[in-house]
TORNUBA-599295 format. One record per residue (C-alpha): residue in one letter; x negated, z, y; residue number from 1. Coordinates in steps of 0.1 Angstrom, whole numbers, plus 5000, padded with zeros to 4 digits. Each point is the difference from the previous one (the first is absolute). Layout:
<atoms>
[atom 'A' [X Z Y] NUM];
...
</atoms>
This chain:
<atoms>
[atom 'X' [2651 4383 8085] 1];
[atom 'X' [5010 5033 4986] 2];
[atom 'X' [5033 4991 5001] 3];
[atom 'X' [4995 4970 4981] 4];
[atom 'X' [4979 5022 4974] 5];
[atom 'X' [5026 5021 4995] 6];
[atom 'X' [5033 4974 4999] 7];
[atom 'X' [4972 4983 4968] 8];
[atom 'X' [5003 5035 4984] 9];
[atom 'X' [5034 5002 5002] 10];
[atom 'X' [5008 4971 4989] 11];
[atom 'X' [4975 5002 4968] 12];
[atom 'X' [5018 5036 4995] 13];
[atom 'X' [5034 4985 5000] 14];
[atom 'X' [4993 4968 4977] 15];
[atom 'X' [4986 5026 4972] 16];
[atom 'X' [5026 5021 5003] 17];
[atom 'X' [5022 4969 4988] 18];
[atom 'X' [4978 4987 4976] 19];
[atom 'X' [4988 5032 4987] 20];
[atom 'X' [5023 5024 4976] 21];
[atom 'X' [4993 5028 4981] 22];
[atom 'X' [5014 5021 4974] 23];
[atom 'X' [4997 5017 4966] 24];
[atom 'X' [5000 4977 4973] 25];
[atom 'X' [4977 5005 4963] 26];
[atom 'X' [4978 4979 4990] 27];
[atom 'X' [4978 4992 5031] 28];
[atom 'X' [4966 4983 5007] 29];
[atom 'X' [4964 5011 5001] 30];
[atom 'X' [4975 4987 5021] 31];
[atom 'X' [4996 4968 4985] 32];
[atom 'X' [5036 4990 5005] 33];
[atom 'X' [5010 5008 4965] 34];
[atom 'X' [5023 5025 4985] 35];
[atom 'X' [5000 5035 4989] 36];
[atom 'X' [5027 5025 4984] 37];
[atom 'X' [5007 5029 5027] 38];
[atom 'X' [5001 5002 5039] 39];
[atom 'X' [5004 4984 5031] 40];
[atom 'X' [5009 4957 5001] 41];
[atom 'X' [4997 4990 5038] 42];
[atom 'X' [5025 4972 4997] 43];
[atom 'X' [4990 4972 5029] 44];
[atom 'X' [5032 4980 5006] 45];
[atom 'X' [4985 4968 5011] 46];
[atom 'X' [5023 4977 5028] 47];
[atom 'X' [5000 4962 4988] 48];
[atom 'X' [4999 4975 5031] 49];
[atom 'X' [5028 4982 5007] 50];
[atom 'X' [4989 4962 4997] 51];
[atom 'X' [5031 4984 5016] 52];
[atom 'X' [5032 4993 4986] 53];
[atom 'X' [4999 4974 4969] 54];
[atom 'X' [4965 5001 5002] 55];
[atom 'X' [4977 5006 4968] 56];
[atom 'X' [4995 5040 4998] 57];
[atom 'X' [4982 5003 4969] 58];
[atom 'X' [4965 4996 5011] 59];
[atom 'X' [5008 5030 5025] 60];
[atom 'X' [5017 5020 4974] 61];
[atom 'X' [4964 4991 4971] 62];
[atom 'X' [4979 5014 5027] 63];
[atom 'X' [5022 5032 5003] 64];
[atom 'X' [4995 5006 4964] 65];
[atom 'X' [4964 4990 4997] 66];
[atom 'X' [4992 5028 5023] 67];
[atom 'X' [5023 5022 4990] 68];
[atom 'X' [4989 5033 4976] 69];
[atom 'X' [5019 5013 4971] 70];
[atom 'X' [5031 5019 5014] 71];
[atom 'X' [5005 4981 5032] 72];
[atom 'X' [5035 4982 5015] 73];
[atom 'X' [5000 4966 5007] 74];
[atom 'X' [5025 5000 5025] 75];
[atom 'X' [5017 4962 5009] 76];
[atom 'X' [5018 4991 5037] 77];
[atom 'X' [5031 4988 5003] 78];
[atom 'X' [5010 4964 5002] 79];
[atom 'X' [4997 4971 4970] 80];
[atom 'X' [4972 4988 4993] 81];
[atom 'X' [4984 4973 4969] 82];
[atom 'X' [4978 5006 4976] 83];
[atom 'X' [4975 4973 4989] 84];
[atom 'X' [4982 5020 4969] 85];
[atom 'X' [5004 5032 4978] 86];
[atom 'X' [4990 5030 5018] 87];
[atom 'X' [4976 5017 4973] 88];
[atom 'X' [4998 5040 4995] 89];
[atom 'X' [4978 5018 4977] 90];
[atom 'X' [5002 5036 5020] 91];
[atom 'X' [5028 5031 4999] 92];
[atom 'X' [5014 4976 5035] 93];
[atom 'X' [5035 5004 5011] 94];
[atom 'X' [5018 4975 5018] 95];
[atom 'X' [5027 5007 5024] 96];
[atom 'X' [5025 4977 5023] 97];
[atom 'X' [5021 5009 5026] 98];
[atom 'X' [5028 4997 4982] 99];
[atom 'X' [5019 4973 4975] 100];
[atom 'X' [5017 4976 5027] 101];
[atom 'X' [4972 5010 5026] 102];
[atom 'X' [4964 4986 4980] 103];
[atom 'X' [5007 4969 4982] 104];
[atom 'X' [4970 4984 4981] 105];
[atom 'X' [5008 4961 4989] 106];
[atom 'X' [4994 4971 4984] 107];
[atom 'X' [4992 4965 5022] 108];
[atom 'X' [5027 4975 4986] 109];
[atom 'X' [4970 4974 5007] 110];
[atom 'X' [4974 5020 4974] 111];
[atom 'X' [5006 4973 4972] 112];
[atom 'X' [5011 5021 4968] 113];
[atom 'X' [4967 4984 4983] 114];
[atom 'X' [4985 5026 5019] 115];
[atom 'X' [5018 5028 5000] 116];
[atom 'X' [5005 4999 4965] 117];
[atom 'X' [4957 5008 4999] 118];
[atom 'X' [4977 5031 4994] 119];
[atom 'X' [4995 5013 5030] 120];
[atom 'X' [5029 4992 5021] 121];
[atom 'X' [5032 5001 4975] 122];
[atom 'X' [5005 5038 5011] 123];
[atom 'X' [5001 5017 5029] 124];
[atom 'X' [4986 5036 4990] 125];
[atom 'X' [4977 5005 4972] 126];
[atom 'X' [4990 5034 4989] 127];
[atom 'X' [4975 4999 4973] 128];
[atom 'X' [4995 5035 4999] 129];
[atom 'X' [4988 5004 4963] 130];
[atom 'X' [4996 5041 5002] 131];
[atom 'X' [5014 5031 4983] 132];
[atom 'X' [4999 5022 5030] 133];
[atom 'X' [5034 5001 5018] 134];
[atom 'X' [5000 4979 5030] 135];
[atom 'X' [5030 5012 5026] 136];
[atom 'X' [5004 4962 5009] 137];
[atom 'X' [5034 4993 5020] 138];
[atom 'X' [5009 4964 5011] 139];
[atom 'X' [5032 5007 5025] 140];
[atom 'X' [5021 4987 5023] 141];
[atom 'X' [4992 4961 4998] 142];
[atom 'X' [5012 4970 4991] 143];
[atom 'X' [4985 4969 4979] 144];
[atom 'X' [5015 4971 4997] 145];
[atom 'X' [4988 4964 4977] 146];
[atom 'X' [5009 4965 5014] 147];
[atom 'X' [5039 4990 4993] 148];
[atom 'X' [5001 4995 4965] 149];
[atom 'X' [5017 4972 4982] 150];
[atom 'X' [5036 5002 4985] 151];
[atom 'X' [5015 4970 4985] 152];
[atom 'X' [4973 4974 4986] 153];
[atom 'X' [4983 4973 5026] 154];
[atom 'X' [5012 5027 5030] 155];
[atom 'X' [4964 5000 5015] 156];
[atom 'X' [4998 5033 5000] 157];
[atom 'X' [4969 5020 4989] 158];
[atom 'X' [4994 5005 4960] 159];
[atom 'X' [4965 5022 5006] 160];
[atom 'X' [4993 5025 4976] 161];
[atom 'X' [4994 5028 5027] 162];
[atom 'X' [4998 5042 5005] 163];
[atom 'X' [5008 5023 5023] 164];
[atom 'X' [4982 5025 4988] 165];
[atom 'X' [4974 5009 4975] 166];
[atom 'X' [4992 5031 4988] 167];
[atom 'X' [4970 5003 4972] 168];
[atom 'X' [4989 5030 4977] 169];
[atom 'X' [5015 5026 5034] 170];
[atom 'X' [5012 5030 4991] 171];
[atom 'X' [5029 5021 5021] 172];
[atom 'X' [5004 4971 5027] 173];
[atom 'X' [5036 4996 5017] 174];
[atom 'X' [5013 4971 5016] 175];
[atom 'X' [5033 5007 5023] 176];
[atom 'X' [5023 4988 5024] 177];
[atom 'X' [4989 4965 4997] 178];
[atom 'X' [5017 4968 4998] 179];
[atom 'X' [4989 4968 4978] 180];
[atom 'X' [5013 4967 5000] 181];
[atom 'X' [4996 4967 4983] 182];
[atom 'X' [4968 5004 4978] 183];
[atom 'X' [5000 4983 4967] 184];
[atom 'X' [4978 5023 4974] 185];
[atom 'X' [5009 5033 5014] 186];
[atom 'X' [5005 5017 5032] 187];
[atom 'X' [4980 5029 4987] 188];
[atom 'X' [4977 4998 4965] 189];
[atom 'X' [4983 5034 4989] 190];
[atom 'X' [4979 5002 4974] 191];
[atom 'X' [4993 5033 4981] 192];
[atom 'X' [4978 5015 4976] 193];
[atom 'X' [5016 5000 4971] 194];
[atom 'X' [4998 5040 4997] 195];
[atom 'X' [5007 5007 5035] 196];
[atom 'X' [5025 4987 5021] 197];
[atom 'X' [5007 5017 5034] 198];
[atom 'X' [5015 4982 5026] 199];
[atom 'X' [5030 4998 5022] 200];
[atom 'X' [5020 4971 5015] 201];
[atom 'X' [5033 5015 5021] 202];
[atom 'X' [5025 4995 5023] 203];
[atom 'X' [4991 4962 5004] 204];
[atom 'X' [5019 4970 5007] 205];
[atom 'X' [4991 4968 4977] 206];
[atom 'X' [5016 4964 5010] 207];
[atom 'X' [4998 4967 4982] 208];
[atom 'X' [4970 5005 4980] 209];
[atom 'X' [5001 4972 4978] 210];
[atom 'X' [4994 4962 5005] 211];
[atom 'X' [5018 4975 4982] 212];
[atom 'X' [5034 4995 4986] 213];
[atom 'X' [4984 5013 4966] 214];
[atom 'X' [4976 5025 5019] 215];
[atom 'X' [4967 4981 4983] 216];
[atom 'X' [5000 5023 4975] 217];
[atom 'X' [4992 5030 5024] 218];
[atom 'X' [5024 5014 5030] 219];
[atom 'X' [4996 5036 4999] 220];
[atom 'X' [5003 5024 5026] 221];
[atom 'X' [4973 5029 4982] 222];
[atom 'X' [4980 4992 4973] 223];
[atom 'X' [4986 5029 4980] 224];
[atom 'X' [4972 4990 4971] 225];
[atom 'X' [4974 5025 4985] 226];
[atom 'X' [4964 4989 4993] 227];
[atom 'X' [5009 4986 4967] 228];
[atom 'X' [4979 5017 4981] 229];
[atom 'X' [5009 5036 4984] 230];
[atom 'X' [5034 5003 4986] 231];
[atom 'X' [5007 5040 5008] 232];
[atom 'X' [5013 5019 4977] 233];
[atom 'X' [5023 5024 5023] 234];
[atom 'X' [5021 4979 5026] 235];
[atom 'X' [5005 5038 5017] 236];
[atom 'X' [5034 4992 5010] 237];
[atom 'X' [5016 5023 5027] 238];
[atom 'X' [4959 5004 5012] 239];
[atom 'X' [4985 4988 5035] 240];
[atom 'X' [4983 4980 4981] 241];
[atom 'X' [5019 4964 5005] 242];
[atom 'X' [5002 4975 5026] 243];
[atom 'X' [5030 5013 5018] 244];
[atom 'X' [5019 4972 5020] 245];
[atom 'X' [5031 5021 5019] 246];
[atom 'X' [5026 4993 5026] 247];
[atom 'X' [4995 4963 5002] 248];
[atom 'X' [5021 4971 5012] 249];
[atom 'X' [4996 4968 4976] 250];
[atom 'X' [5019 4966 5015] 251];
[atom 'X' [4993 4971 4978] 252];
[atom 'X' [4973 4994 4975] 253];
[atom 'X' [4992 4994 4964] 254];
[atom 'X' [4993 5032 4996] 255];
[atom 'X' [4998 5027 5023] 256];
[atom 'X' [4978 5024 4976] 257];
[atom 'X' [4976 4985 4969] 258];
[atom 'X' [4975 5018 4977] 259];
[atom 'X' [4976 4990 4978] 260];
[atom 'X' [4963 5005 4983] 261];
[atom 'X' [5006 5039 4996] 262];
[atom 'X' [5020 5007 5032] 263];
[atom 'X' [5016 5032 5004] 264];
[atom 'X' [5027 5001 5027] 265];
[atom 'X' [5029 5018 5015] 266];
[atom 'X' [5029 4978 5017] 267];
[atom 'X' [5026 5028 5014] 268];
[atom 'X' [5029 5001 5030] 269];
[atom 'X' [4994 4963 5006] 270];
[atom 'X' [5028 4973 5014] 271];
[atom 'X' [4992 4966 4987] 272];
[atom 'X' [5023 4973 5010] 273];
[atom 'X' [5005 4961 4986] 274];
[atom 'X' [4974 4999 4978] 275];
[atom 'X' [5010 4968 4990] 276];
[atom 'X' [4970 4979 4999] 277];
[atom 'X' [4997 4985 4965] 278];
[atom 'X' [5028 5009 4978] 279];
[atom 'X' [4985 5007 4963] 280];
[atom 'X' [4968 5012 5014] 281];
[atom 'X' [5008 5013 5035] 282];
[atom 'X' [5012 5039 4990] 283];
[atom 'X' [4997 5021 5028] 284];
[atom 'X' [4978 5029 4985] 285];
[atom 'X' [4973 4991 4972] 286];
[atom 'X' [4973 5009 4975] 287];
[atom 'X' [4978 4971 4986] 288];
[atom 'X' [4992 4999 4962] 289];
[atom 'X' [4966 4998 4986] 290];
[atom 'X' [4987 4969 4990] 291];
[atom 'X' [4967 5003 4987] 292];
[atom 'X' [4981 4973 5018] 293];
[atom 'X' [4976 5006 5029] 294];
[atom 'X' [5016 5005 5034] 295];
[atom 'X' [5019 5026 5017] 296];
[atom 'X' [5028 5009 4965] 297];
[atom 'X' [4976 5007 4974] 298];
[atom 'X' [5024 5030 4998] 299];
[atom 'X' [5032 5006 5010] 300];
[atom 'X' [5012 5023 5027] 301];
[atom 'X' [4993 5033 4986] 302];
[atom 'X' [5026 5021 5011] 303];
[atom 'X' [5027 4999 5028] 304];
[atom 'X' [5027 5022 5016] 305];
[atom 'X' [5031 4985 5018] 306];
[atom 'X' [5030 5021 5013] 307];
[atom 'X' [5022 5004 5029] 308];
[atom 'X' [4999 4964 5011] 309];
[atom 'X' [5029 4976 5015] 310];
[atom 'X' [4990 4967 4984] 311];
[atom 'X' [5034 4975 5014] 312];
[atom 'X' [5000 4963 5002] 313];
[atom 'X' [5031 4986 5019] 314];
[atom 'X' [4991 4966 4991] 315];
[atom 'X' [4996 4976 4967] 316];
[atom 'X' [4963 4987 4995] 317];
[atom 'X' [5007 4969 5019] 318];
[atom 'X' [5005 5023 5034] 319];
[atom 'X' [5038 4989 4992] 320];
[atom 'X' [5027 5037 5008] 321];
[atom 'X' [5003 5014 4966] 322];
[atom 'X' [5039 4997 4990] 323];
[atom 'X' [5018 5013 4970] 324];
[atom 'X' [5013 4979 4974] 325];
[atom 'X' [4967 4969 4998] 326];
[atom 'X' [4972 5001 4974] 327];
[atom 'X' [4978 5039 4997] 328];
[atom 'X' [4973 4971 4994] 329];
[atom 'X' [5000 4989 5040] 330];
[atom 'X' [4990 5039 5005] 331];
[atom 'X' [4962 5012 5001] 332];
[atom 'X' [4996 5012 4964] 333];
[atom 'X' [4981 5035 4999] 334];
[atom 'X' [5004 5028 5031] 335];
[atom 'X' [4970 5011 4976] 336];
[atom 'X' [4979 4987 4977] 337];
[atom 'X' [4977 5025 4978] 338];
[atom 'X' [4974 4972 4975] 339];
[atom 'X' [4976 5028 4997] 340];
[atom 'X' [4983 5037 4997] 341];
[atom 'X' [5028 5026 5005] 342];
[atom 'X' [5026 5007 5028] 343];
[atom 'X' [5026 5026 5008] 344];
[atom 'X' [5033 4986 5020] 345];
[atom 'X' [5019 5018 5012] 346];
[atom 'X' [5027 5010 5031] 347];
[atom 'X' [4998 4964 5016] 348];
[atom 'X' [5032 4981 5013] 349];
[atom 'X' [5000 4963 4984] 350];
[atom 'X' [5020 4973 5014] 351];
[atom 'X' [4999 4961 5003] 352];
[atom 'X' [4978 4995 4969] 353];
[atom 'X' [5013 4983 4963] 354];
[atom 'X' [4983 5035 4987] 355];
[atom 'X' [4990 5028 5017] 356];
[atom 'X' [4969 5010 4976] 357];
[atom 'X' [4984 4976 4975] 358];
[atom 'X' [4973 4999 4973] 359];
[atom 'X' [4978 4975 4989] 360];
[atom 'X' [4966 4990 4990] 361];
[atom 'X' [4988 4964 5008] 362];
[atom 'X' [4973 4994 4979] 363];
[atom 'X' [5021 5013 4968] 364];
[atom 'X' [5010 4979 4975] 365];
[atom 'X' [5019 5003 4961] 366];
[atom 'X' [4967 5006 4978] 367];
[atom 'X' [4985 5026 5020] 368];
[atom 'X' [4997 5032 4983] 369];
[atom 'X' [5016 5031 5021] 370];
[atom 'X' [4990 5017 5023] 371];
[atom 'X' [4987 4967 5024] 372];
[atom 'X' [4966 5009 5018] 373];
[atom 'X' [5014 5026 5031] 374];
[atom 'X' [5032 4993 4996] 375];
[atom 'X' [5034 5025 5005] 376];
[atom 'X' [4997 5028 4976] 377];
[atom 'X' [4959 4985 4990] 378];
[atom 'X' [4986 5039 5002] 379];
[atom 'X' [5029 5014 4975] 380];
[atom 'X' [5002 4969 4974] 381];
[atom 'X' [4963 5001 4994] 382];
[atom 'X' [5004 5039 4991] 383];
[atom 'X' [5032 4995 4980] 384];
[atom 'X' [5005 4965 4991] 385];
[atom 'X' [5028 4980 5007] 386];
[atom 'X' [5027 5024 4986] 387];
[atom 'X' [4995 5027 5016] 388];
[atom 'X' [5025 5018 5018] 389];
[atom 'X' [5009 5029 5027] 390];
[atom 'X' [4998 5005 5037] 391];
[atom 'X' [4971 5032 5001] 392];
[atom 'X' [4973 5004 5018] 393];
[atom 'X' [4981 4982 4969] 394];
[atom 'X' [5021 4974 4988] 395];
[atom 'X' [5007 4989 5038] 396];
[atom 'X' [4963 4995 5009] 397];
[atom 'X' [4998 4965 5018] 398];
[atom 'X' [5037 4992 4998] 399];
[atom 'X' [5027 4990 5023] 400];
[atom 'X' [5026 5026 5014] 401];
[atom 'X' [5030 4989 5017] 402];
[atom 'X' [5029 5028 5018] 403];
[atom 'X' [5026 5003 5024] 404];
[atom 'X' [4997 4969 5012] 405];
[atom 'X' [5030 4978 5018] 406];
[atom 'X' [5007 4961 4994] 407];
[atom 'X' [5032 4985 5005] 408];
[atom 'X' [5003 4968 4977] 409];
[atom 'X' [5006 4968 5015] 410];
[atom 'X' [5036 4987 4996] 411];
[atom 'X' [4996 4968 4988] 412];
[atom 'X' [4992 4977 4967] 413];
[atom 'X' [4967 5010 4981] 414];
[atom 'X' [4985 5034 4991] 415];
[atom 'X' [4989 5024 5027] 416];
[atom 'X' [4997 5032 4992] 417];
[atom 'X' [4979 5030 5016] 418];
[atom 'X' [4973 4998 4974] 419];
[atom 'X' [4988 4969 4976] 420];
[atom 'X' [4971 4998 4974] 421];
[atom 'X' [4989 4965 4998] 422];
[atom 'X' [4980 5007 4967] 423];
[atom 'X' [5014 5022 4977] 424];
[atom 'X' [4979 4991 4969] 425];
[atom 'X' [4976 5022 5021] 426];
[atom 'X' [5019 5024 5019] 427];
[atom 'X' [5024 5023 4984] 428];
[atom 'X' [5015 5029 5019] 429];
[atom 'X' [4993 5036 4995] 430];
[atom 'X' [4970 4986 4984] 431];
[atom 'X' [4983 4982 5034] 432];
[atom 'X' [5023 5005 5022] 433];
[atom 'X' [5021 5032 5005] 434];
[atom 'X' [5037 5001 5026] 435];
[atom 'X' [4990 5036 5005] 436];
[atom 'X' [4980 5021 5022] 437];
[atom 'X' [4962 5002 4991] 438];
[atom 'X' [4996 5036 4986] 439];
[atom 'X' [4985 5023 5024] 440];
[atom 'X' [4997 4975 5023] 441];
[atom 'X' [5000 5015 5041] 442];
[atom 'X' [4994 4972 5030] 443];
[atom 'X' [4974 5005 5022] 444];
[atom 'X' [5007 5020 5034] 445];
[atom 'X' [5018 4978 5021] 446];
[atom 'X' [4991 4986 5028] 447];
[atom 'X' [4969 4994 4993] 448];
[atom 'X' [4977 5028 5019] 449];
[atom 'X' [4982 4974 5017] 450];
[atom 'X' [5032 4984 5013] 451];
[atom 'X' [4994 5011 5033] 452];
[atom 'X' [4964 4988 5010] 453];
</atoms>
């Protein structure tokens, strides 16, 4: 009997000593579970069951979190697994796999897309955080993957309008070392306030997100949008304070990064590779215009920084091998495409695209009056008017700046050239947009110094 006393002990002292971690961390929780600024977080990394492979792990995983306290790890088993509904988080959780090839969380092909496309199922991980404190949240080492999306027309492939991974009002999360695959909105979707925006996606691996020949409209592989509602007047370029989305593989979407409704984000030391879903509207890096109407583009993107990427396509927009001497209309049009807010370009390695960099507005047309609600170079031509001129720190405010980077012009018939202004009855350079180096302009630290969580 004592014996078997003391193998119980033993056994409880060993399975707390798995699940239980602790270490230094600020902010941490009182007695009612809640936090507080200064001292001690006991972190309780809490082991999800294993229900069996291809068997339905997200009622195991919602239970995890429903008992979990602000600070803990959600740790998942190994193995692949489906997921039936969105797994919903409103506390500072962290989720961790066992690694990117090793915890696979799927789609059934037989969950009609009727349903998948619904609240409440059409993604996977939902954090509605909705809080200014800083949350430490890491999602690692997992991958998610949709149903098989369609790719020519009548295919029977899926055409749900589906996430990965949602992250609401959170600030500094990071999401790393994960793989996505094959969902149609966006693999992940953050939305900001619009005056704060501190988050990091790295070192990830994003496949195929995009359904469709034409992507319905959607296809992106991060999707960065404010809360719409305060245009700030200080982007703070070269600040933490930016979505930063680093050291990522893109293969195949529509786009692999959009922003819109006051989004603030940092693309940097990406590879993105055939980005050739829809031609005129599938650029590889973008930043929406602002429309005016309700809905997510009130504004434009406010402000965006993109540097040191590798944006190739090998092939033509039809998926044919792109060859010298046919029609630079066969190509993908923009590498990147700025329709709103301000952007600085600059150090990224162009190839496969009609353009490298383009700028547009959509919803311009001949009888507006400059500048266009939000658009390139709005902040500087309502201070100056429309013939204004000069590159300092006061004439530039809100425009477009363009150096060093490369683009190698596609030998054939038709223009292509490394940079093309689709409207120039509202853009004029060195008045919104500038082919020099933002004054006083220094990038943030790279990597990022939560790169390694």
């Amino acid at each position: 009997m004592k014996h078997s006393l003391l193998f119980v002990f033993l056994f409880g002292c060993v399975f707390l000593l798995q699940c239980r971690k602790e270490k230094q961390q600020n902010p941490t929780l009182n007695a009612a579970g809640n936090l507080k600024q200064g001292g001690l977080l006991n972190k309780t990394v809490v082991l999800v069951p294993n229900p069996g492979a291809n068997h339905d792990i997200q009622p195991f995983i919602q239970q995890a979190v429903n008992n979990a306290r602000n600070g803990d790890e959600i740790d998942l088993p190994e193995g692949s697994f489906t997921i039936s509904r969105t797994i919903q988080i409103t506390k500072f959780i962290s989720i961790r796999g066992a690694g990117l090839s090793k915890t696979i969380l799927y789609r059934s092909e037989t969950m009609p897309d009727t349903v998948l496309s619904s609240d409440g199922v059409n993604c996977i991980f939902k954090f509605l955080i909705n809080s200014s404190t800083p949350s430490n949240i890491v999602v690692s080492d997992l991958c998610l993957k949709s149903k098989i999306p369609s790719v020519t027309a009548g295919d029977g492939g899926s055409l749900a309008c589906d996430y990965g991974i949602k992250f609401i009002n959170c600030i500094d999360f990071v999401i790393t070392r994960c793989r996505f695959e094959n969902f149609g909105d966006a693999a992940v979707s953050i939305q900001h306030p619009d005056n704060s925006a501190k988050g990091l996606v790295c070192k990830n691996q994003f496949f195929h997100n995009v359904k469709g020949p034409t992507g319905l409209e959607l296809g992106y592989g991060v999707e960065v949008f404010g809360e719409n509602k305060q245009w700030v007047n200080d982007a703070q370029f070269g600040s933490a304070n930016f979505i930063f989305v680093e050291d990522n593989t893109f293969d195949v979407h529509r786009h692999a990064i959009a922003g819109g409704g006051c989004g603030l984000y940092v693309f940097r030391y990406n590879i993105i590779i055939n980005n050739n879903i829809g031609r005129n509207s599938g650029q590889a890096i973008d930043a929406h215009e602002a429309r005016q109407t309700p809905g997510a583009n009130y504004y434009s993107t406010r402000a965006v920084e993109i540097y040191n990427n590798q944006v190739i396509n090998t092939t033509f927009e039809d998926g044919t091998e792109i060859a010298p001497g046919g029609s630079a209309k066969s190509l993908v049009e923009n590498a990147i495409l700025i329709r709103g807010g301000e952007a600085l370009i600059h150090d990224n390695e162009l190839q496969g695209y009609r353009f490298g960099i383009g700028v547009m507005n959509f919803v311009a047309t001949g009888l507006q009056q400059y500048p266009v609600f939000t658009q390139i170079g709005y902040a500087s031509g309502l201070n100056y008017g429309p013939n204004h001129k000069g590159v300092d720190s006061n004439y530039g405010n809100g425009d477009l700046f363009a150096w060093n980077n490369s683009f190698t012009p596609y030998p054939g018939t038709d223009t292509s050239s490394l940079f093309y202004n689709y409207q120039p009855g509202y853009f004029q350079e060195d008045r919104d947009y500038h082919f020099v180096a933002k004054p006083s302009y220094e990038p943030y630290v790279y990597p990022h110094p939560h790169s390694n969580k």
